[in-house]
N, C-alpha and C positions, 0 to 999 in steps of 0.2 A: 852745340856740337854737331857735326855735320854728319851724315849715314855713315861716310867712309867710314871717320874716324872712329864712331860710336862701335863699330862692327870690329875694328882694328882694338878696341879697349878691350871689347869680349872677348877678344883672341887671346889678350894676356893672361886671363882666369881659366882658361880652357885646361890646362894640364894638371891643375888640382881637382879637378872633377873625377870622383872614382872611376876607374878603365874597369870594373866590373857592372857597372848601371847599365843594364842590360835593353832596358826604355830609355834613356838618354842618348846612348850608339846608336838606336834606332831611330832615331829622330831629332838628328841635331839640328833643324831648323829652329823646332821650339826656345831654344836659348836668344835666337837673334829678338824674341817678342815685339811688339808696338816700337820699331825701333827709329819711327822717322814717320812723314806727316803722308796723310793719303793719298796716292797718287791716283790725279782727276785726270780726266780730259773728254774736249766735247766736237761735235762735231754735227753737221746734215750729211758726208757723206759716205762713210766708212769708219771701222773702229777695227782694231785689233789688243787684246791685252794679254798680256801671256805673267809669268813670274821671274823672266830676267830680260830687262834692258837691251840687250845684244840681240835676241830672239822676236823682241817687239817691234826692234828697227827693221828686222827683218820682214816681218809679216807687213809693217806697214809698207816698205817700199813696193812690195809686191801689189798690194792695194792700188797704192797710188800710179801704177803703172798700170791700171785695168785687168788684174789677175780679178781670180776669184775669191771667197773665203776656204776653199780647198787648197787651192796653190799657193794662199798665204798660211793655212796650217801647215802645209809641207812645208815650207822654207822654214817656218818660227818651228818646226821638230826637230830639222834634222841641226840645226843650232842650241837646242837645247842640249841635245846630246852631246855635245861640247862642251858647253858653257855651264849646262845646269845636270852633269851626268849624273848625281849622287839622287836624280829624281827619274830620270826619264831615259831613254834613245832604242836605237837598232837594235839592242838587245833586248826588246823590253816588250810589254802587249798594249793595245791601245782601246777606248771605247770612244766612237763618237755619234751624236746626233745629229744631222746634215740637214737641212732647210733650203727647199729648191724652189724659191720666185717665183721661176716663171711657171712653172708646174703645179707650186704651192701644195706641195708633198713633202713627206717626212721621210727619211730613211735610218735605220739603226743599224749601227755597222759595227761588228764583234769584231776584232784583232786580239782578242784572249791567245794568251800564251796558252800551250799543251801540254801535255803529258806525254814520254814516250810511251810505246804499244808495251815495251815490255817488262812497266811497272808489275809488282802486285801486293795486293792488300798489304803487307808487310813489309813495304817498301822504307818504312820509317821508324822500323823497329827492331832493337839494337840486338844481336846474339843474346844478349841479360835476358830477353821479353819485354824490358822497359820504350815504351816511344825516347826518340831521340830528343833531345831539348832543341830548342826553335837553333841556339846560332852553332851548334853541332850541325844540324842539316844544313842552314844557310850557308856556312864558309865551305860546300860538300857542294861537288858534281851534282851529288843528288837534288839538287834543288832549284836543278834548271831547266824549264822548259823549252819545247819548240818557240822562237821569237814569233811576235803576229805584228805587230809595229811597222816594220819594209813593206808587208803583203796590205795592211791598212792603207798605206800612204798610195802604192801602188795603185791600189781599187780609186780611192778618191783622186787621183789623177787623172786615171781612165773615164770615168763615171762624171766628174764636175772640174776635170782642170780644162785651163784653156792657154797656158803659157808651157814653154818646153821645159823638159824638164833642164836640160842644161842651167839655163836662167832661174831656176828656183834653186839650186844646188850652190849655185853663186855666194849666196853670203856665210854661208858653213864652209864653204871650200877653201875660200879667203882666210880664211880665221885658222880652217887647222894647219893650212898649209905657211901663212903668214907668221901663224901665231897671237894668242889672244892673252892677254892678261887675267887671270883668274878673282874671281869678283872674290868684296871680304866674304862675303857667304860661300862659297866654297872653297875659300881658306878655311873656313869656321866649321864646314865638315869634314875636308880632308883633318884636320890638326884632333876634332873630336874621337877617328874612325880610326886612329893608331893603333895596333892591335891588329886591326881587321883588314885594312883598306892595305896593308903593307906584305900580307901571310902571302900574297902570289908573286913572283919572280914579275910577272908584266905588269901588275897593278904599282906596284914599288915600283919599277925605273918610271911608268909615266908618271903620277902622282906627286914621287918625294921627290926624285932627281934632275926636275924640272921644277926651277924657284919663281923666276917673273916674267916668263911668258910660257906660253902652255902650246908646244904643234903639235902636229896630230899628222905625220904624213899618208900612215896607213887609211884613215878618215876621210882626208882629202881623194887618193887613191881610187879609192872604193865609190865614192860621190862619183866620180868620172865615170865608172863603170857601170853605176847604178843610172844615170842619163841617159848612158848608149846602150845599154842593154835592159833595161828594165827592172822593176824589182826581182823579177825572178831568180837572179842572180846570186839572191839571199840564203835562197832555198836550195841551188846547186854548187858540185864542187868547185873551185876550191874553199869558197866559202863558209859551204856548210859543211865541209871536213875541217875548217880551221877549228868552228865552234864543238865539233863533235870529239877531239881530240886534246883539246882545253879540257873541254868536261869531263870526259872518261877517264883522261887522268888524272882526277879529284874523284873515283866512283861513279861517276856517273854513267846513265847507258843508253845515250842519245843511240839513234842509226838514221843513216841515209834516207831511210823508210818514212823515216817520221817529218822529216822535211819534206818530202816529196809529195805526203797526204796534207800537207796545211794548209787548210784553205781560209779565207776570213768569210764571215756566215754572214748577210742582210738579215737582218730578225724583224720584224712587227716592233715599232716603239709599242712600249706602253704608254697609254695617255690615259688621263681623264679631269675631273672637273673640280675645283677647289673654289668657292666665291666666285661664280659663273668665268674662269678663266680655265681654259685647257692645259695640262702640262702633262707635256713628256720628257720620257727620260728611257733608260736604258733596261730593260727587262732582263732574265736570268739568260748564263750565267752572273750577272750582277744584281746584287738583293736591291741595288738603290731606288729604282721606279717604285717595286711594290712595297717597297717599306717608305717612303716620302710618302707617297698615294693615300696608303692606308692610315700615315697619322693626320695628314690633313683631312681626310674624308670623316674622320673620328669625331675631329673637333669644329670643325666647318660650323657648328650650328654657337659655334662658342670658343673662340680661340685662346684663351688663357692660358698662361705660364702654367699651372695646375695640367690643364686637358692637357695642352703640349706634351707635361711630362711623363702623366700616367698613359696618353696613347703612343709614346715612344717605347712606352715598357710593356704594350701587348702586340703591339708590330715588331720590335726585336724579337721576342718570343715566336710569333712564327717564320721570322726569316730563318733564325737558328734553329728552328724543326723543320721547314718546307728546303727550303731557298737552297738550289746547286746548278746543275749544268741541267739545262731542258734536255739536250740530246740524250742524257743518261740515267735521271733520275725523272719520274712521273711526280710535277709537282703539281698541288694546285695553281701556280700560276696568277692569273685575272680572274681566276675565282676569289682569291685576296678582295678583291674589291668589288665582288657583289654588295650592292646596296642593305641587302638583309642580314648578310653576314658584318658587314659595316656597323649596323644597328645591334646586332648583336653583344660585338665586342666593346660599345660605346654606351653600354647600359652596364657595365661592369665597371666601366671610371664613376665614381661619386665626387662631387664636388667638397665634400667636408671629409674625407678621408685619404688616405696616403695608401695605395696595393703596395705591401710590402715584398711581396710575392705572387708570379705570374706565371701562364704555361698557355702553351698555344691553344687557337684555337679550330674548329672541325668545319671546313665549311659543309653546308649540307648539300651541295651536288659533285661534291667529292667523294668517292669512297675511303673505305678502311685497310683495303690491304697494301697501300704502302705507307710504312711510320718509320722516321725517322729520328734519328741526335744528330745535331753537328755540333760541333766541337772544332775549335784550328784557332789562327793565326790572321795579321790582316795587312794590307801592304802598307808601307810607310814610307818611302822611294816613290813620291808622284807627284804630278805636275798638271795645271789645265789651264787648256787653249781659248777665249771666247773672240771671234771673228764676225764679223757684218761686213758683205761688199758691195760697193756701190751700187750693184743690182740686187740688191735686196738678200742674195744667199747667205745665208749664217751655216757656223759648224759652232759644235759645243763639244769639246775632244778632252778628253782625261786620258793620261798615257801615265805608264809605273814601270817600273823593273822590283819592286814590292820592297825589300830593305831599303834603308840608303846606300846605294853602292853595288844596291843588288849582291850577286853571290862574291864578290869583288874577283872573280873571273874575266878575264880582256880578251879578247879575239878580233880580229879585224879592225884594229885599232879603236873597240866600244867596249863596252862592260856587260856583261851578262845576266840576266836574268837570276832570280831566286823565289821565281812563282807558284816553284812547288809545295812552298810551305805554307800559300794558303787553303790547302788541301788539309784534314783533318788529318791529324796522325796515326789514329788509328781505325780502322774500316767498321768496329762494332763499338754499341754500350748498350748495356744493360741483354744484350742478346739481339740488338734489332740492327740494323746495317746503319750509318751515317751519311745521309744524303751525301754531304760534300768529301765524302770518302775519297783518298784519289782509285783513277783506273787508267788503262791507257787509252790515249788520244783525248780524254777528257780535259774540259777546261775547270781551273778550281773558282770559286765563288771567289767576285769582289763586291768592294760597298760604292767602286767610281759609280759618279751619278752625273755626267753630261746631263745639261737639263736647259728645255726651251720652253717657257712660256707663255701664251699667247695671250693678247686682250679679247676683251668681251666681244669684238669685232673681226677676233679670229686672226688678227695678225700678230708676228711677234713682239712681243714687250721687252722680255728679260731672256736672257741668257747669262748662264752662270753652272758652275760647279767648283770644284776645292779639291785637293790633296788634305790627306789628314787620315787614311784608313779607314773607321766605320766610325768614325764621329764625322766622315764627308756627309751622311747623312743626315746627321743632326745640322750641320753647318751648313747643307745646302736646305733643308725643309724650314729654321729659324728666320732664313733671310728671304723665302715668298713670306713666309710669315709675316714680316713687319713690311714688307712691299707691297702686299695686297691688301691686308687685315688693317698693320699700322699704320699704312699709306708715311713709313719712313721713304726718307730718298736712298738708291742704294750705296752713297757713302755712309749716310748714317749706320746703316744697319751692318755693314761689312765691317767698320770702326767699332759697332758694341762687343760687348764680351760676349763670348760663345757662352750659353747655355745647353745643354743639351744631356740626354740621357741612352745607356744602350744597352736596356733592361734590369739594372739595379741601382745603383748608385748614383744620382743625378752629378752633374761633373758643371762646373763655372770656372770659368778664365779670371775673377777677381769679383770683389765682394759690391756688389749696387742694392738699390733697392728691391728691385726685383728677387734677389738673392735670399735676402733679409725676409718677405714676405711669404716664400718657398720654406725656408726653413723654419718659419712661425707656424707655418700648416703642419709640419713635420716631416718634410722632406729630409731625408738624408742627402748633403750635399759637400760635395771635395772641392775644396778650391784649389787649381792647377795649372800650372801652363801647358795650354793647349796651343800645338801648331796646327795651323789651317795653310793655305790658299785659294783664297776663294777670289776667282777673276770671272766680273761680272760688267755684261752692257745692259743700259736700260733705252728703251727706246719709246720717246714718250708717246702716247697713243692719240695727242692732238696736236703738239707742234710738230714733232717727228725728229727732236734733237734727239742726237745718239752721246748718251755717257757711259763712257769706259770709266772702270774704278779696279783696281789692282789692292791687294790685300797688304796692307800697311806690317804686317808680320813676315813679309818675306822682300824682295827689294825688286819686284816684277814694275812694268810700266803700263799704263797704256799710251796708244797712240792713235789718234783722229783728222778727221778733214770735214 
């Protein structure tokens, strides 16, 4: 049976699936599962992979025309937001990790959604005193932040493009203005998102009332604008009065103010050393660096499905007590991965026994006076980028609007955000404040983990990262695992079933052996369909072939030379 058709069968099942599965709505990738065979591709000069087809021809044209890996993330974005809206676009916040050649430097680039200033503590908590329930806030003004996504792309234009923008804008512009035919996969989320996707007056005419081919003229409109005038345009009226007036009248309390303060932050990657190979990734506000970090650094002396799991469940443990916005909360940070506090927490895993229960830990050149709980929510609306351009610059880009469909709010012919709700709902527990509390202008914690690689020789290897929420951390730490430790190739490893854990319940995508011998030790384990995306280049460290590998659970390509 071919992808179409197999994606076209699932569509038939889709309306007996209960409209209150509240995890189902959120993630109707997961149903499309292992739907079709891996998609490869190899090449000596260039790679791009992204999770849709349309977006990967895009970034490769770009390549092959001498852009860079920036101009070919631009082009494969602002087509996602088209083609793969119920994950990613203009409305949405982005992380990426950028690799500069000729510099041979690293940059980390926050495009975190915000907060408006004039949230407070109580922002999510109903006249009752009850917090709101997650899709009470998500289908709610309230749940939309400043976008960082336009002002990302921006930056990485300015900073590592080398083609105009006009010409990057080209193959999204084509498409909303032409018309694109919508893939079975976002048949398969709009048809699953009824209910939701339909409660806005603008999300309903573009969505339902448009059958087989999909334009976008506002989209297109706006591209033109955004070429000649830059991203700023994002941020000023009439623009960001479209978005502030969508919102406010669903509750929300966006102001002028808040688009005018948004800046996107360069932060310090986090890096450091797994089986003498360097890796970074994205520091707070994203838990992903120090929690990937801290469970490789745990288990380093022994990598087994065991150590994996029990150092998953004391690194979640401190993400969920430390981990929120650096600007606002005093976290420990890369204290996480001092060596003796590493040692510490890796004398508490036993090889013949199962922690049934776990709770952070103190590093000791951190103080005590600030302790926190978090508590919240995780995005499920995401999408990631892996780029290599002929001159050696790689980007590693994770971009979300956090639901699928985000807040199903439209403005300027895109979808809007619902970032607010990975903010904790409530600002206390037990008396003590919660790190990821929201406040205004604050960014809320995510689990994207953009992540670059490098060999023993200090160049890059792998690139890779996933959609999937805070099991991107499990799905991106499992597959260095078996690339470094297993010395799988990375089809292999993107093709096995997710394992993975995020503090209690160990969770498996189907039953192997490795399963089998988990739950003989005593693991408690759930078998489940797990949605990933995990799009990954490997770049071998003596021939120097580049292979693209796209996540066989979603219907992304890659493409090479």
């Amino acid at each position: 049976m071919s992808q179409i058709k197999l994606f076209l069968a699932l569509l038939v099942f889709l309306p007996v699936l209960s409209q209150s599965d509240d995890n189902m709505r959120a993630n109707p990738e997961k149903y499309i599962g292992k739907a079709r065979l891996t998609q490869i591709a190899e090449g000596k000069n260039f790679m791009a992979v992204t999770s849709e087809p349309l977006a990967t021809k895009a970034a490769y044209e770009v390549l092959e025309n001498d852009g860079t890996a920036a101009d070919a993330a631009i082009a494969a974005q602002l087509v996602l937001g088209l083609t793969e809206p119920q994950s990613s676009g203009l409305g949405g916040g982005t992380f990426a990790i950028y690799y500069d050649a000729k510099h041979k430097s690293i940059s980390s680039i926050d495009g975190r959604e915000a907060a408006p200033y004039s949230v407070d503590e109580d922002y999510f908590i109903k006249d009752s005193g009850d917090p709101m329930t997650f899709y009470e806030a998500v289908l709610n003004g309230k749940s939309v932040g400043v976008p960082g996504t336009p002002a990302l792309l921006g930056l990485l234009h300015e900073k590592y493009g080398s083609k105009e923008l006009e010409s990057l804008i080209a193959p999204a512009y084509d498409l909303a203005i032409n018309g694109f035919k919508p893939s079975a996969a976002l048949e398969i989320a709009i048809r699953s998102d009824i209910g939701k996707l339909d409660k806005h007056i603008s999300t309903r005419d573009y969505f339902f009332r448009q059958k087989h081919l999909f334009k976008n003229k506002d989209y297109g409109s706006l591209l033109k604008k955004f070429a000649k005038d830059g991203y700023m345009i994002f941020y000023k009226d009439p623009i960001s009065t479209n978005i502030i007036n969508a919102v406010n009248q669903k509750n929300g309390v966006l102001s002028q103010r808040d688009f005018n303060d948004y800046r996107v932050i360069i932060r310090t990657p986090v890096c450091d050393y797994f089986i003498k190979h360097k890796i970074c990734s994205m520091g707070e506000p994203s838990s992903g660096a120090l929690t990937i970090l801290q469970i490789l650094k745990m288990i380093e002396h022994n990598p087994s499905w065991h150590n994996y799991i029990e150092a998953s469940k004391l690194a979640f443990a401190d993400r969920n007590y430390f981990m929120a916005d650096p600007d606002y909360v005093l976290s420990p940070g890369i204290k996480l991965l001092d060596d003796e506090y590493i040692l510490n927490r890796r004398l508490i895993i036993n090889s013949d026994t199962v922690l049934n229960s776990v709770t952070n830990g103190q590093p000791s050149s951190w103080g005590n006076n600030f302790q926190y709980e978090n508590i919240g929510y995780e995005e499920k609306g995401t999408t990631h980028i892996s780029i290599i351009d002929k001159f050696g610059n790689i980007i590693s880009m994770t971009s979300t609007i956090e639901n699928s469909f985000g807040s199903r709010i439209m403005a300027n012919g895109y979808l809007l955000n619902n970032e607010l709700t990975d903010f904790s709902f409530v600002a206390k527990k037990y008396g003590k404040p919660v790190a990821n509390r929201i406040e205004g202008g604050k960014r809320p914690r995510s689990s994207m983990s953009p992540t670059i690689v490098f060999s023993k020789n200090d160049l890059p290897m792998l690139i890779i990262g996933s959609a999937g929420g805070s099991r991107i951390i499990g799905h991106v730490t499992q597959r260095i695992i078996d690339v470094l430790h297993n010395k799988k190739s990375l089809r292999e490893t993107i093709e096995n079933h997710h394992i993975l854990n995020r503090g209690s319940v160990t969770e498996a995508e189907g039953e192997n052996s490795i399963v089998k011998k988990l739950i003989e030790k005593g693991h408690k384990v759930t078998i489940t369909d797990i949605a990933s995306g995990l799009n990954g280049i490997y770049i071998d460290p003596q021939t120097h072939l580049i292979t693209g590998v796209s996540d066989p659970r979603r219907i992304g390509i890659p493409m090479g030379k």
